[in-house]
N, C-alpha and C positions, 0 to 999 in steps of 0.2 A: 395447673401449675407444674413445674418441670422441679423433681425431685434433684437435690444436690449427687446423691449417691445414684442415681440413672449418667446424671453424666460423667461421673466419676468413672462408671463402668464401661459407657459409651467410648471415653478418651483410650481406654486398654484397647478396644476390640478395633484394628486394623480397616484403614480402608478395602485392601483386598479380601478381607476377610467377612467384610459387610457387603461387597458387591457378589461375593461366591454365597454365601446365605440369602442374598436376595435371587439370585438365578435358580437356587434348590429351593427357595418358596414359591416359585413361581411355576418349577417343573412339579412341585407335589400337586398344584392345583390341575395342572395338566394330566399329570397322572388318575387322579380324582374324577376327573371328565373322563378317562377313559374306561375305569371301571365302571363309571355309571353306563358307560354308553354299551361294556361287554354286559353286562346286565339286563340290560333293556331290550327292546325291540330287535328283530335281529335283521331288520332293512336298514340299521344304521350300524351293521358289520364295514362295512367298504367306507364308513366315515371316519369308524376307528381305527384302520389301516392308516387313512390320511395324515388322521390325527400323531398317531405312532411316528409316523415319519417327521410329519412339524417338530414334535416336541424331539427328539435324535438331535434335526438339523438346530435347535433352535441352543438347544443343550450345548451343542458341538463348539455353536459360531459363541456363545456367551463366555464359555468358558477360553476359548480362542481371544476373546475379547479382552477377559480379565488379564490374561500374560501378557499380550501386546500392549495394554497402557503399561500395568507395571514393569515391563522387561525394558522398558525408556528410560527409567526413573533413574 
């Protein structure tokens, strides 16, 4: 069941400000995988390069993402 005072709080918190928290929870997971993976084994060094560069570009275009819808509005 969906608390009165969740969406009371949800109504404050900004669409762009929900779509930038969901791109930073998404790059901590990324993040997450990367340290597991500098930790680990070290044949899955050149994965973690990959990786590095996904999560930049992926960061990059989201965020680019967030201002182009809103910068319409």
């Amino acid at each position: 069941m969906i608390n009165r005072n969740t969406l009371k709080l949800t109504g404050r918190i900004s669409l762009r400000s929900r779509l930038i928290g969901y791109i930073l929870v998404l790059h901590l997971i990324f993040a997450s995988l990367s340290i597991y993976l500098l930790i680990g084994n070290r044949s899955w060094r050149i994965w973690l390069i990959a990786l590095e560069a996904a999560f930049v570009i992926s960061f990059y275009t989201g965020l680019k993402l967030v201002r182009a819808i809103f910068g319409t509005l």
